[in-house]
PDBQT receptor file of N, H, CA, C and O in Angstrom, charges set to zero:
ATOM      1  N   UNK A   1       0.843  -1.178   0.000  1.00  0.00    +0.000 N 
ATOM      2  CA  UNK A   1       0.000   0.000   0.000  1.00  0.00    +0.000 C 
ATOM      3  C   UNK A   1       0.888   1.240   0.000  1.00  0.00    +0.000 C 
ATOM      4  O   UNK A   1       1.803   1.266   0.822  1.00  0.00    +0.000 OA
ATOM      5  N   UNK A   2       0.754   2.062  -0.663  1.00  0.00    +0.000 N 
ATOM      6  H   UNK A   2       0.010   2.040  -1.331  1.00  0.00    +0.000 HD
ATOM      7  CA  UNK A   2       1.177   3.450  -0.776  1.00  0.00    +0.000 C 
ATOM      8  C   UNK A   2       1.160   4.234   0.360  1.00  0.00    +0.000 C 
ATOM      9  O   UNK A   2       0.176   4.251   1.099  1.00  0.00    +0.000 OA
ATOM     10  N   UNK A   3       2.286   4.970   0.598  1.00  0.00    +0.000 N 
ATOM     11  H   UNK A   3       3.085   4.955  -0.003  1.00  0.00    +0.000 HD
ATOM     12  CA  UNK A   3       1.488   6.205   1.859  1.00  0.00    +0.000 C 
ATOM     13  C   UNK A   3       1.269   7.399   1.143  1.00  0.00    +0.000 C 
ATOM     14  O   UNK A   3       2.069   8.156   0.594  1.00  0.00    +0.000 OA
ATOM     15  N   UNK A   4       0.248   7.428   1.230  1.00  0.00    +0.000 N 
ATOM     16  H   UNK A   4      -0.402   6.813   1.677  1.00  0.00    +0.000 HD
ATOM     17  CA  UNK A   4      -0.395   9.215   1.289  1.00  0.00    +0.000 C 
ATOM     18  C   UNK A   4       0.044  10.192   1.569  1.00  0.00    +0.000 C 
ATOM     19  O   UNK A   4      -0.205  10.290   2.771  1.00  0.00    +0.000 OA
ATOM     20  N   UNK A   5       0.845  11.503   1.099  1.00  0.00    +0.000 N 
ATOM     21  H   UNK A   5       1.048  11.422   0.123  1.00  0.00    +0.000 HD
ATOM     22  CA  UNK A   5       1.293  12.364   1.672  1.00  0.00    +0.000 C 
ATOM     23  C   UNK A   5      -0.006  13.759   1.735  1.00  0.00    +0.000 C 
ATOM     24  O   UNK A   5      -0.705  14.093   0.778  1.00  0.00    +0.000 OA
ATOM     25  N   UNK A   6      -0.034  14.335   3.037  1.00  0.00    +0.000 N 
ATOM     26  H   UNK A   6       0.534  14.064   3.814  1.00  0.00    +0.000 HD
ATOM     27  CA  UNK A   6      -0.878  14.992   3.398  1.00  0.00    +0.000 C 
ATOM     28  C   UNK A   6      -0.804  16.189   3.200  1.00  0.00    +0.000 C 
ATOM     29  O   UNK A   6       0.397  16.376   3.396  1.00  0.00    +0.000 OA
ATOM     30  N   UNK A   7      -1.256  17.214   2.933  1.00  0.00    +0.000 N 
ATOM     31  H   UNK A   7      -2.232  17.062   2.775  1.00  0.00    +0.000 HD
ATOM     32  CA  UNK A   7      -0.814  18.704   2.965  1.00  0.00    +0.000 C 
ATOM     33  C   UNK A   7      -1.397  19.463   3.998  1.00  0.00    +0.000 C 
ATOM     34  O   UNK A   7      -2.513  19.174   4.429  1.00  0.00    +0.000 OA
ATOM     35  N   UNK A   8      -0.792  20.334   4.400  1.00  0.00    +0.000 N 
ATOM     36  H   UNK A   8       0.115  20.569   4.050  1.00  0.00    +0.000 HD
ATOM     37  CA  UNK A   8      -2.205  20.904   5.116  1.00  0.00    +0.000 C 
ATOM     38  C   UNK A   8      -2.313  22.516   4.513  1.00  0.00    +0.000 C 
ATOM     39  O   UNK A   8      -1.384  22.694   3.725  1.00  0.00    +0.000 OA
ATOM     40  N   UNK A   9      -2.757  23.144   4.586  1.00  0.00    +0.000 N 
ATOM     41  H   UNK A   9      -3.512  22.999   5.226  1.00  0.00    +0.000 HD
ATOM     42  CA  UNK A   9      -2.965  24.815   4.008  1.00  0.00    +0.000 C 
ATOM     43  C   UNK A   9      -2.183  25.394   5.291  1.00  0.00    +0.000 C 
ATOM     44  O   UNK A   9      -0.985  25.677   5.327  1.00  0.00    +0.000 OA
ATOM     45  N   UNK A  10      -2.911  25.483   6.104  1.00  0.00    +0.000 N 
ATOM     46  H   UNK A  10      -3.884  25.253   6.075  1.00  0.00    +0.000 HD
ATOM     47  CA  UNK A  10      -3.238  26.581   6.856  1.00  0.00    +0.000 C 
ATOM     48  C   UNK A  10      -2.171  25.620   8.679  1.00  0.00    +0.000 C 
ATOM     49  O   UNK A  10      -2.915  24.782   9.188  1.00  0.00    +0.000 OA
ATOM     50  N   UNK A  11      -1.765  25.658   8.897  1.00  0.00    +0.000 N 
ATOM     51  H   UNK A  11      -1.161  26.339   8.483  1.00  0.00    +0.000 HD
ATOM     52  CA  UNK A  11      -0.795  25.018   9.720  1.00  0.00    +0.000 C 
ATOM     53  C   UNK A  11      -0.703  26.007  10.821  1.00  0.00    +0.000 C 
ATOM     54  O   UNK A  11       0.427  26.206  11.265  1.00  0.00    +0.000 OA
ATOM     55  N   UNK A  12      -1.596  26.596  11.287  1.00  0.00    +0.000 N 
ATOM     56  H   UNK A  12      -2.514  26.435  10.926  1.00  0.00    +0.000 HD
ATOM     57  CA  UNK A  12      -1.454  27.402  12.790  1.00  0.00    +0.000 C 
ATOM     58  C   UNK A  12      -1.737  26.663  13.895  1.00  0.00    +0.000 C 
ATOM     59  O   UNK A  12      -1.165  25.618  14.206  1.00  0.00    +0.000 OA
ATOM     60  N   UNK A  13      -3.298  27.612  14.953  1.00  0.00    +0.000 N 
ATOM     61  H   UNK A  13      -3.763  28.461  14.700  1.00  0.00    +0.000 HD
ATOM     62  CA  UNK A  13      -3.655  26.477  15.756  1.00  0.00    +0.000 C 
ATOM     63  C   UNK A  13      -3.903  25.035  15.451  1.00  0.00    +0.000 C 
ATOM     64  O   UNK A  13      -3.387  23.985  15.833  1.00  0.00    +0.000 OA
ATOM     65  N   UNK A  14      -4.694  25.289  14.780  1.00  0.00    +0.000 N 
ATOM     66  H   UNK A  14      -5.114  26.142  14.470  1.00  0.00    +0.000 HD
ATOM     67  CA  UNK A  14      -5.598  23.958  14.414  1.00  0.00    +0.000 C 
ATOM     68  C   UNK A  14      -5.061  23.224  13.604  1.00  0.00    +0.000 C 
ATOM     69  O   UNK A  14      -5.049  22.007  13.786  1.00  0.00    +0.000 OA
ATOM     70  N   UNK A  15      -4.474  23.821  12.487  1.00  0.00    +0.000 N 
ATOM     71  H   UNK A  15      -4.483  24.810  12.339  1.00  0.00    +0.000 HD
ATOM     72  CA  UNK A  15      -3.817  22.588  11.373  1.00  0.00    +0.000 C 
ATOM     73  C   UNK A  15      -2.596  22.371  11.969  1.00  0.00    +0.000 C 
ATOM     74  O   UNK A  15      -2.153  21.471  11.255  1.00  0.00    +0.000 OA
ATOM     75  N   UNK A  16      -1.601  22.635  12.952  1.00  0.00    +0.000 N 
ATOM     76  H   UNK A  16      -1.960  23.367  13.531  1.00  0.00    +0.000 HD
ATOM     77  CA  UNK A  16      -0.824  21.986  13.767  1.00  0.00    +0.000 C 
ATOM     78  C   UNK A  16      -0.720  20.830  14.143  1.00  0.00    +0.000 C 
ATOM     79  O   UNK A  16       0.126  19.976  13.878  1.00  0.00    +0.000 OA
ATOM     80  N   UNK A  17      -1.914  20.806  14.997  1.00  0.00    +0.000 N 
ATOM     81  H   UNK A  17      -2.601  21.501  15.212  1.00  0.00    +0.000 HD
ATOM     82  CA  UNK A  17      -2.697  19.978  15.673  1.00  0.00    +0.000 C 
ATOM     83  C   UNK A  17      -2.906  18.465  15.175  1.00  0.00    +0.000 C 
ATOM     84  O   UNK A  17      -2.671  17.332  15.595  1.00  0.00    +0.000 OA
ATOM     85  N   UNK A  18      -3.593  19.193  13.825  1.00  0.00    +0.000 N 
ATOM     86  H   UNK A  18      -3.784  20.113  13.483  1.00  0.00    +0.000 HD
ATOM     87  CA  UNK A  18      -3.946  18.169  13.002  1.00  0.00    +0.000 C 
ATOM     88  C   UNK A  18      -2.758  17.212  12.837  1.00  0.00    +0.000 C 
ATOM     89  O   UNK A  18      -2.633  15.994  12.964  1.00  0.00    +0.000 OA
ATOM     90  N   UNK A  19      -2.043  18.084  12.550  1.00  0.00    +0.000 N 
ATOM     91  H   UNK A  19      -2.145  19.073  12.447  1.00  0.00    +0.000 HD
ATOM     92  CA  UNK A  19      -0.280  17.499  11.194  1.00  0.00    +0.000 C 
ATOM     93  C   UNK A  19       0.303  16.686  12.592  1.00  0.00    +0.000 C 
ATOM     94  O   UNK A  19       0.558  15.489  12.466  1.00  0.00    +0.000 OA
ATOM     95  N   UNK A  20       0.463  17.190  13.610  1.00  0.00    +0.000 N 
ATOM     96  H   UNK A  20       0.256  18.163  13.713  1.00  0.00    +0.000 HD
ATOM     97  CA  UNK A  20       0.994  16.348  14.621  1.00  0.00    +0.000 C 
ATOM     98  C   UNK A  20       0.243  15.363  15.005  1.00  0.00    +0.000 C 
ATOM     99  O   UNK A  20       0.854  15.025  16.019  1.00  0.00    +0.000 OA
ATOM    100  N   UNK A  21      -0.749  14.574  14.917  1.00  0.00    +0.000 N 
ATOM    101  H   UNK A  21      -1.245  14.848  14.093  1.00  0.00    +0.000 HD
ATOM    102  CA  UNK A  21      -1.735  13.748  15.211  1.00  0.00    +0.000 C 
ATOM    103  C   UNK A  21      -1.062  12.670  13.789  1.00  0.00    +0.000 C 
ATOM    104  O   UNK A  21      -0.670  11.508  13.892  1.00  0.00    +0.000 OA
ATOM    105  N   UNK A  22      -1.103  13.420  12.688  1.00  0.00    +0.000 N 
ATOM    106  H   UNK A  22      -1.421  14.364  12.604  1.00  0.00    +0.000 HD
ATOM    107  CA  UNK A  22      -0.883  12.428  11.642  1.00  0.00    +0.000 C 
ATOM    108  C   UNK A  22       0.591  12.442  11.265  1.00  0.00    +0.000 C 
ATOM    109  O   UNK A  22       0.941  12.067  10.146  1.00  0.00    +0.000 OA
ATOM    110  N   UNK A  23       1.237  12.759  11.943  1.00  0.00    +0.000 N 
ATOM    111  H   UNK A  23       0.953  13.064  12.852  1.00  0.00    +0.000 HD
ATOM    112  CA  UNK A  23       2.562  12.632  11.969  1.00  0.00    +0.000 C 
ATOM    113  C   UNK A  23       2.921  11.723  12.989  1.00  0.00    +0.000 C 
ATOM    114  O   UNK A  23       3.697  11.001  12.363  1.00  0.00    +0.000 OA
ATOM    115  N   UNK A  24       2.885  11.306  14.043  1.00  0.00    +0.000 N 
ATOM    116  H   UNK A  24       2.255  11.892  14.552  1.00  0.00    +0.000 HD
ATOM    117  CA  UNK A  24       2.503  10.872  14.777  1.00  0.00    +0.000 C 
ATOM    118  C   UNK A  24       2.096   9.342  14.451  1.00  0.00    +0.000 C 
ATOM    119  O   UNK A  24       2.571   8.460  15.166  1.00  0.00    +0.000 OA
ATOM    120  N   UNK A  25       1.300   9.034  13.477  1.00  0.00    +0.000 N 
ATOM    121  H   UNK A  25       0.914   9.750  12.896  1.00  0.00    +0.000 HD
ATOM    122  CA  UNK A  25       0.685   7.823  13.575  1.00  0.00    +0.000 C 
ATOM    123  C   UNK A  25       1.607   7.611  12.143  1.00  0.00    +0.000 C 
ATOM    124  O   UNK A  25       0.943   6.952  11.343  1.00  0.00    +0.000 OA
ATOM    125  N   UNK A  26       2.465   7.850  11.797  1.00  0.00    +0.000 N 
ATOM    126  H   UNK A  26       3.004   8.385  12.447  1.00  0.00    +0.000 HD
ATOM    127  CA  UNK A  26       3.361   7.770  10.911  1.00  0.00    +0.000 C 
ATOM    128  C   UNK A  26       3.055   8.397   9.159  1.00  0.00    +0.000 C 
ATOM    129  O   UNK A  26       3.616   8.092   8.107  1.00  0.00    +0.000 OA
ATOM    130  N   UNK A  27       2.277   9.068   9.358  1.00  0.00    +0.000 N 
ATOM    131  H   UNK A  27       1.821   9.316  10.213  1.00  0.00    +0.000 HD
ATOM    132  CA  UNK A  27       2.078   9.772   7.705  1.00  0.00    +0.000 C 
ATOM    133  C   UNK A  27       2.900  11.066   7.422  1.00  0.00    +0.000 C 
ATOM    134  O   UNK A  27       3.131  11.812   8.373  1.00  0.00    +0.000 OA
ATOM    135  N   UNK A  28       3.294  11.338   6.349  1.00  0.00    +0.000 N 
ATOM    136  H   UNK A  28       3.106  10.732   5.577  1.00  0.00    +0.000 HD
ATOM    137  CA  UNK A  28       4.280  12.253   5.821  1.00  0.00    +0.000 C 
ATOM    138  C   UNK A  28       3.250  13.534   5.778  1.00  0.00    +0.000 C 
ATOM    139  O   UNK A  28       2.113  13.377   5.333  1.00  0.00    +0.000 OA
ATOM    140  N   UNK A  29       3.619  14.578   6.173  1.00  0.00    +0.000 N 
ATOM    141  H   UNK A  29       4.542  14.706   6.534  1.00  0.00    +0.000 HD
ATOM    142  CA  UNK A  29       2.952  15.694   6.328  1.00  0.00    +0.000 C 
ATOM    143  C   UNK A  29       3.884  16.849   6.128  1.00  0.00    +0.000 C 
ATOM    144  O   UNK A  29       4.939  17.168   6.677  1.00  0.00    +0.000 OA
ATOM    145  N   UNK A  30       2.891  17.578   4.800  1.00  0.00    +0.000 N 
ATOM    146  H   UNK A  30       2.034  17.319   4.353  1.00  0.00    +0.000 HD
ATOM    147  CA  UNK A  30       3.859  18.853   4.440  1.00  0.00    +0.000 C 
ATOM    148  C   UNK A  30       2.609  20.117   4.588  1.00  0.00    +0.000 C 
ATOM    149  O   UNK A  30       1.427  20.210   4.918  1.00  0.00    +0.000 OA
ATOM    150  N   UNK A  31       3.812  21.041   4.078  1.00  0.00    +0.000 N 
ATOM    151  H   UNK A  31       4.773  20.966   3.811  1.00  0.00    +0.000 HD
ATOM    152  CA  UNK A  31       2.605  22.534   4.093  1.00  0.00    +0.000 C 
ATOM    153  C   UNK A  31       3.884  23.405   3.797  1.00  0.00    +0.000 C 
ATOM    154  O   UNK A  31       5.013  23.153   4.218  1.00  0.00    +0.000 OA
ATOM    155  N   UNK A  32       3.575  24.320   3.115  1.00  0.00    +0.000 N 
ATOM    156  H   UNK A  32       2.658  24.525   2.773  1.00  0.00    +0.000 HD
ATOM    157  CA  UNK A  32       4.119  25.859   2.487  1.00  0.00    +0.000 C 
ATOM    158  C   UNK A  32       4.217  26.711   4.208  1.00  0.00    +0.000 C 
ATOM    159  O   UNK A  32       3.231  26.673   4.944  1.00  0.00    +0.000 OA
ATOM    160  N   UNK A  33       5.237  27.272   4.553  1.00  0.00    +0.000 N 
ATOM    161  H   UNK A  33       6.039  27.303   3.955  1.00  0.00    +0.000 HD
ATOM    162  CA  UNK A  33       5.589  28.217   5.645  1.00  0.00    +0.000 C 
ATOM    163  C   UNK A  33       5.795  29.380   4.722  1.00  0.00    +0.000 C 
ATOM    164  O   UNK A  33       5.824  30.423   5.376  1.00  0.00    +0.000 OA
ATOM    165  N   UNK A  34       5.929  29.550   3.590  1.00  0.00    +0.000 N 
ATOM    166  H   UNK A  34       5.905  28.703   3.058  1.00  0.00    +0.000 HD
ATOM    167  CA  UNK A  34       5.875  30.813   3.215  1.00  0.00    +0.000 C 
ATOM    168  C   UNK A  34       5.409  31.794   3.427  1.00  0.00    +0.000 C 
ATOM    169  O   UNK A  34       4.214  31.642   3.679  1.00  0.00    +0.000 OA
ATOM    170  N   UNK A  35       5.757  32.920   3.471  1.00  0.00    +0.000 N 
ATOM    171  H   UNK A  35       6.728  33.043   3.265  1.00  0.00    +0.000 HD
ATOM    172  CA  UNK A  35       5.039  34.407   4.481  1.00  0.00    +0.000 C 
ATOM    173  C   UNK A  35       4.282  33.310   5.682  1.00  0.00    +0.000 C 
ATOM    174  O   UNK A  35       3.075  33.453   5.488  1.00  0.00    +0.000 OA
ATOM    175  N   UNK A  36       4.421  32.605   6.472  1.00  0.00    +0.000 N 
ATOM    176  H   UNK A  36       5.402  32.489   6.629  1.00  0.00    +0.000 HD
ATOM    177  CA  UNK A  36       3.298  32.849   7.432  1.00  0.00    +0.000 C 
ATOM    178  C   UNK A  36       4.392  33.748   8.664  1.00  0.00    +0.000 C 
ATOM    179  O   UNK A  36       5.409  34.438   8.596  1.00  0.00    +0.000 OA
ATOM    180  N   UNK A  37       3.598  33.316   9.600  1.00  0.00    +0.000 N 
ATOM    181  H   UNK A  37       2.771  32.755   9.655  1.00  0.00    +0.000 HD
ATOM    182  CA  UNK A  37       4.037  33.969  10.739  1.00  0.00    +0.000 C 
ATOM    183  C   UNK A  37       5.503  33.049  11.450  1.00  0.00    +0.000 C 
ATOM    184  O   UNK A  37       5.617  31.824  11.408  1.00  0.00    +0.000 OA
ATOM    185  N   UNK A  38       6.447  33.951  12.035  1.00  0.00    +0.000 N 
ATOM    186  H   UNK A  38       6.354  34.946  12.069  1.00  0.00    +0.000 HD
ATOM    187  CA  UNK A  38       7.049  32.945  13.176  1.00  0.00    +0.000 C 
ATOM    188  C   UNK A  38       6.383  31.958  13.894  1.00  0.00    +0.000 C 
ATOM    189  O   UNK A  38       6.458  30.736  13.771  1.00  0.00    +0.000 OA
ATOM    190  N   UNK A  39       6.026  32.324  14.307  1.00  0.00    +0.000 N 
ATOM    191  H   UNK A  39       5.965  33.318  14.407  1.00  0.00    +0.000 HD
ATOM    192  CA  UNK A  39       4.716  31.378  15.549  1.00  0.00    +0.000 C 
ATOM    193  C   UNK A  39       3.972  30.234  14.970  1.00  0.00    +0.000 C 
ATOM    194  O   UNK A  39       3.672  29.228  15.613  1.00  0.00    +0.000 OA
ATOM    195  N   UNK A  40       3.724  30.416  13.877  1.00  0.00    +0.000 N 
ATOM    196  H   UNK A  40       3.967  31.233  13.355  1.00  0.00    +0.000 HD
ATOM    197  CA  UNK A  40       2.898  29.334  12.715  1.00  0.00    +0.000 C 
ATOM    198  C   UNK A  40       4.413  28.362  12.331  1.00  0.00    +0.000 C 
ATOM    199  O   UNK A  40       4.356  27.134  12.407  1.00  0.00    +0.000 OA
ATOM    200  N   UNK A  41       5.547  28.976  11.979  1.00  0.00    +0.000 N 
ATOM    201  H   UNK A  41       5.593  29.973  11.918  1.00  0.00    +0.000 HD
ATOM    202  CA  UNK A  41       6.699  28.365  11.522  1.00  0.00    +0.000 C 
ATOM    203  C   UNK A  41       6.716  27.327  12.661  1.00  0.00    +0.000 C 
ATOM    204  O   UNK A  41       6.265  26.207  12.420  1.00  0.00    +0.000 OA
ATOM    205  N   UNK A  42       7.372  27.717  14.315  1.00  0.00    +0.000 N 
ATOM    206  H   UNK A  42       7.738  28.627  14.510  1.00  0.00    +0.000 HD
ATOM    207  CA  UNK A  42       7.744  27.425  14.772  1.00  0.00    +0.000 C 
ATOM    208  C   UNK A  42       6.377  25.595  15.377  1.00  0.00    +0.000 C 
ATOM    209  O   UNK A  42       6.515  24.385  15.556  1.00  0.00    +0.000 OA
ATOM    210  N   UNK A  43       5.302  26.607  15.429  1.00  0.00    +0.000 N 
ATOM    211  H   UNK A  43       5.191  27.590  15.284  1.00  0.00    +0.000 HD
ATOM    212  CA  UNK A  43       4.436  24.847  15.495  1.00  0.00    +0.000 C 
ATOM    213  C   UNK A  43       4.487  24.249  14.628  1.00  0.00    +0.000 C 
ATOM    214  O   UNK A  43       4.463  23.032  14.809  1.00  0.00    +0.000 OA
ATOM    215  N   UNK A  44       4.571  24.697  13.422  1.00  0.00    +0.000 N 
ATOM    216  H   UNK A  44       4.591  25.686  13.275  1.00  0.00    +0.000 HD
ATOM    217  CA  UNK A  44       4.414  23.563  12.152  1.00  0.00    +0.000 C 
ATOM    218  C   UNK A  44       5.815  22.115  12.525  1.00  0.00    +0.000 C 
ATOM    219  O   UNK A  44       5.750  20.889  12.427  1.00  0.00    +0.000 OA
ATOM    220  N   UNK A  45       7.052  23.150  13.000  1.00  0.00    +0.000 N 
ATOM    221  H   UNK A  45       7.105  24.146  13.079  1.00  0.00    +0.000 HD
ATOM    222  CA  UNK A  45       8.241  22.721  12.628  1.00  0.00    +0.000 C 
ATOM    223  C   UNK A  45       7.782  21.731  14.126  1.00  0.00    +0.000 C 
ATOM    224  O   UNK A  45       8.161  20.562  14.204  1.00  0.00    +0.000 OA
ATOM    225  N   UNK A  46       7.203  22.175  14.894  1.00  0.00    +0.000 N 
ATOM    226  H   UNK A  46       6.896  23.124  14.831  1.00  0.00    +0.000 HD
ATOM    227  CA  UNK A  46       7.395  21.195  16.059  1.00  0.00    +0.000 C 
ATOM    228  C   UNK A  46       6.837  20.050  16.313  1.00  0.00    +0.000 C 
ATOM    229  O   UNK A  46       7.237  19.103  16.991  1.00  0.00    +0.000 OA
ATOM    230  N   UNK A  47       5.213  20.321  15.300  1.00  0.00    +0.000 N 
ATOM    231  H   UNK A  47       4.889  21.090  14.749  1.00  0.00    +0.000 HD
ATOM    232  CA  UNK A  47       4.940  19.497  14.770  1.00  0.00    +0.000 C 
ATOM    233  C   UNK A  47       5.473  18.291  13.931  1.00  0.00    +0.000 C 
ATOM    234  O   UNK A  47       4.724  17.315  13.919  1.00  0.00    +0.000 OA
ATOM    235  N   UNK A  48       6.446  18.209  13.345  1.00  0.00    +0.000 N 
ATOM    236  H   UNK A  48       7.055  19.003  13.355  1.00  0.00    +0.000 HD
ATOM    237  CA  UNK A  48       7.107  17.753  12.914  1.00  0.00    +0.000 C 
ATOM    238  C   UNK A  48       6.506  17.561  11.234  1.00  0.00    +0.000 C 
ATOM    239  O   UNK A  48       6.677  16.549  10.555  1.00  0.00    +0.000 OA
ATOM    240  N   UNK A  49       5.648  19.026  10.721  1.00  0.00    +0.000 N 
ATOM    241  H   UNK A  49       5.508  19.849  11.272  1.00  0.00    +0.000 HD
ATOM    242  CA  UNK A  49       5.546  19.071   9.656  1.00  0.00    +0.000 C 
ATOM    243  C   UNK A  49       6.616  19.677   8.671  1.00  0.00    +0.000 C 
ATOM    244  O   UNK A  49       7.143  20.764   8.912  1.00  0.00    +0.000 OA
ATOM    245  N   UNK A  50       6.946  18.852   7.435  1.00  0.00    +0.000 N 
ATOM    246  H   UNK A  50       6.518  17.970   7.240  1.00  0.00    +0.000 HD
ATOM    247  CA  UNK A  50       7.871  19.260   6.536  1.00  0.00    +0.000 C 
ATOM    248  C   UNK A  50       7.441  20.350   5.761  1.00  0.00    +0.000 C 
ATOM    249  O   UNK A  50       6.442  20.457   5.049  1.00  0.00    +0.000 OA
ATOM    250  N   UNK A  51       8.312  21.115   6.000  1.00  0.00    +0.000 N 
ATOM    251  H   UNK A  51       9.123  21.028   6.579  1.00  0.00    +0.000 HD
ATOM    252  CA  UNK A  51       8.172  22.760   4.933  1.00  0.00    +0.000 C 
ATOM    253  C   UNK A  51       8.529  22.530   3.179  1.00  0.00    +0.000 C 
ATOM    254  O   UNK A  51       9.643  22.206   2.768  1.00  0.00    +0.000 OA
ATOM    255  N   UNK A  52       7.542  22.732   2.456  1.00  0.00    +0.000 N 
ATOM    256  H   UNK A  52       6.637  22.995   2.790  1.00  0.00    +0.000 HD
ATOM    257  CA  UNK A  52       8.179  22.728   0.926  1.00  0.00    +0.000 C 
ATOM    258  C   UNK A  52       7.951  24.109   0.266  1.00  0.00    +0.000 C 
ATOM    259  O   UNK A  52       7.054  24.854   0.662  1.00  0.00    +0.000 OA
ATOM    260  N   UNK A  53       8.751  24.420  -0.712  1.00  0.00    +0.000 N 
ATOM    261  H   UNK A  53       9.479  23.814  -1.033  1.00  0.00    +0.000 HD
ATOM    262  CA  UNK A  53       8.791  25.539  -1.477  1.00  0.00    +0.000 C 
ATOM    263  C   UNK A  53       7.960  26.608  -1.492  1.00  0.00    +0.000 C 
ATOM    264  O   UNK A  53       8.255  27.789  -1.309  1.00  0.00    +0.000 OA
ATOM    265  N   UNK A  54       6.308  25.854  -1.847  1.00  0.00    +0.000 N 
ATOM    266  H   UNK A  54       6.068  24.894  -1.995  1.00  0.00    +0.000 HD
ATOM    267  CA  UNK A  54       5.247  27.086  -2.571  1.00  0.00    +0.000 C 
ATOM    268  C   UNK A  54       4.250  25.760  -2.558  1.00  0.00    +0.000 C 
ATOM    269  O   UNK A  54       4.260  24.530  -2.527  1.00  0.00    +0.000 OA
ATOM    270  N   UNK A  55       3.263  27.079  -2.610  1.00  0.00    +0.000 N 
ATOM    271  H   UNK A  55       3.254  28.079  -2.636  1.00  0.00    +0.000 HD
ATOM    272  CA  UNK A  55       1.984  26.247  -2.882  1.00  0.00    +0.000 C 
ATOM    273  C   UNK A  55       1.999  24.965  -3.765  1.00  0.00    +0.000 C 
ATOM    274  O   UNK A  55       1.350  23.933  -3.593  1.00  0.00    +0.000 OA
ATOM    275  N   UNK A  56       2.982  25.300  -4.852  1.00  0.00    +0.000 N 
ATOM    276  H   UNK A  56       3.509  26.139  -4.991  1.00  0.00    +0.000 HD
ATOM    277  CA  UNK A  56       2.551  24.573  -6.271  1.00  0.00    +0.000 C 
ATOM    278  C   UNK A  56       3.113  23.553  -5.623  1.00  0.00    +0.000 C 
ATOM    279  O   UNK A  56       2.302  22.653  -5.845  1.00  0.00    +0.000 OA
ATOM    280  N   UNK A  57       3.968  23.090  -4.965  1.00  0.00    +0.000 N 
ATOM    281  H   UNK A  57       4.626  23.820  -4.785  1.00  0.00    +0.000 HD
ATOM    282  CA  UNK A  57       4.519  21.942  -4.791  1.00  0.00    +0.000 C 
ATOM    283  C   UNK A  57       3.774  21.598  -3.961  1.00  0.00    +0.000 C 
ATOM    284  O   UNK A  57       3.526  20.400  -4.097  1.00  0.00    +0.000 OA
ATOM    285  N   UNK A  58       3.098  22.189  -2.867  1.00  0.00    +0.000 N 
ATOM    286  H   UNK A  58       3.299  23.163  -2.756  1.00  0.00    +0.000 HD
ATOM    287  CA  UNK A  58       2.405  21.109  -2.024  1.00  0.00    +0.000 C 
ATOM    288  C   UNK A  58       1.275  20.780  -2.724  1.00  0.00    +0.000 C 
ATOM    289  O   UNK A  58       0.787  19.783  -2.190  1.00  0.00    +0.000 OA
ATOM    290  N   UNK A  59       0.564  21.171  -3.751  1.00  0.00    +0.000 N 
ATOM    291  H   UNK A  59       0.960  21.980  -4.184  1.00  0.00    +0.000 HD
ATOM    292  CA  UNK A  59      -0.385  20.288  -4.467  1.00  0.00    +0.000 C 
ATOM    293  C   UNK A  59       0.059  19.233  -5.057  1.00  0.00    +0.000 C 
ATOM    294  O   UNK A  59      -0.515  18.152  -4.926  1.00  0.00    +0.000 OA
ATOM    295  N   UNK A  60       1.626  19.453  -6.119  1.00  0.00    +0.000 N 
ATOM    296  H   UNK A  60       2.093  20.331  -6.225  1.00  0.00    +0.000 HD
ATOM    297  CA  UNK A  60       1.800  18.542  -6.642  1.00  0.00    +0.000 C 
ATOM    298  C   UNK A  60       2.237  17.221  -5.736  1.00  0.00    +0.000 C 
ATOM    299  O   UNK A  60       2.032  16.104  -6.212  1.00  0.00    +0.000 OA
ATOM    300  N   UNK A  61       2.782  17.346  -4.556  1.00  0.00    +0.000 N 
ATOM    301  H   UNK A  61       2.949  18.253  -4.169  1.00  0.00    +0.000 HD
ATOM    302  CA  UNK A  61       3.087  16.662  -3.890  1.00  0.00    +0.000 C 
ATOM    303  C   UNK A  61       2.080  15.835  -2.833  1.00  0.00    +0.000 C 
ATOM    304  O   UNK A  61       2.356  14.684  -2.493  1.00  0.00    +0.000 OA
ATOM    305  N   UNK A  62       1.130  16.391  -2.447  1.00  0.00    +0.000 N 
ATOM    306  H   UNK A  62       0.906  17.326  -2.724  1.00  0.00    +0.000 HD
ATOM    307  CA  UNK A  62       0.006  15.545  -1.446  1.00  0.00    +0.000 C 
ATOM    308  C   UNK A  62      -1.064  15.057  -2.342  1.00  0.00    +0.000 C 
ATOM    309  O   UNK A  62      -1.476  15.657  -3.335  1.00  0.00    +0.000 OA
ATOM    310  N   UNK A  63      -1.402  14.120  -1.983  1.00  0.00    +0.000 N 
ATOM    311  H   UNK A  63      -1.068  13.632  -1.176  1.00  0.00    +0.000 HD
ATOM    312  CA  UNK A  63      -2.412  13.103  -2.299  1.00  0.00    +0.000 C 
ATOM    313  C   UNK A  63      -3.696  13.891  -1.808  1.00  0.00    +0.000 C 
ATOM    314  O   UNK A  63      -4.418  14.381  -2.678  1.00  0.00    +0.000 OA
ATOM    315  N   UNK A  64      -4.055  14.058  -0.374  1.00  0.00    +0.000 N 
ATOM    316  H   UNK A  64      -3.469  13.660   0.332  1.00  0.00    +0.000 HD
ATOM    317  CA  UNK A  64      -4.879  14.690   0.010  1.00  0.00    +0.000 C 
ATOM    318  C   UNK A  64      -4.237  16.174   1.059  1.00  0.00    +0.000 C 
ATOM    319  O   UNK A  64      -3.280  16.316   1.820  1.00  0.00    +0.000 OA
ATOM    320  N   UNK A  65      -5.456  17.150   0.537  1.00  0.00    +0.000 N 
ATOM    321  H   UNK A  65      -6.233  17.034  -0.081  1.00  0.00    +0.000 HD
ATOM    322  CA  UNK A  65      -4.848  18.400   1.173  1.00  0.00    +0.000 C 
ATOM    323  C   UNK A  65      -5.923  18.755   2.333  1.00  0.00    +0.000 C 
ATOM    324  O   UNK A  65      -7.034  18.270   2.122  1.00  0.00    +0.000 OA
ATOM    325  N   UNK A  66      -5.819  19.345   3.253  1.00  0.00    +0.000 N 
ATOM    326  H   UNK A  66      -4.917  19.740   3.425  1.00  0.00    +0.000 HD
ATOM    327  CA  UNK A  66      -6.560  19.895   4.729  1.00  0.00    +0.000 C 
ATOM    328  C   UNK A  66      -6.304  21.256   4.420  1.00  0.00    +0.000 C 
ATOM    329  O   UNK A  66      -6.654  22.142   5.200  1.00  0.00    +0.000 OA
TER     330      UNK A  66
C-alpha cells in the first residue's frame, strides 16, 4: 500500500494539531511556511511538519490536502 502524503494549508492552531496527530501515527505531512508567521513556523516545525517551497509543490506533492 502506498502512503499518502498529506498537505495541510493553513498550519497554525488547528492545522498543527492536526499534522501532529498524523505525523505521529506515521504519515508524511507537508505545508508551504511561506510568508506565514514565526509562531505558525515554529508549530508547524514542532509538529514535525515538513516545509516545501510554494503552494505549487504542495499540491503537486500531497495526495490529500486539509
Amino acid at each position: 500500500m502506498k502512503e499518502i502524503t498529506i498537505g495541510i494549508l493553513c498550519p497554525g492552531d488547528m492545522g498543527h494539531s492536526i499534522g501532529k496527530v498524523l505525523v505521529s501515527n506515521g504519515l508524511t505531512v507537508i505545508t508551504c511556511l511561506e510568508g506565514r508567521s514565526e509562531r505558525t513556523k515554529t508549530l508547524a516545525r514542532k509538529a514535525g511538519i515538513e516545509d516545501v517551497p510554494s503552494c505549487q509543490s504542495l499540491v503537486k506533492e500531497a495526495g490529500i490536502i486539509l
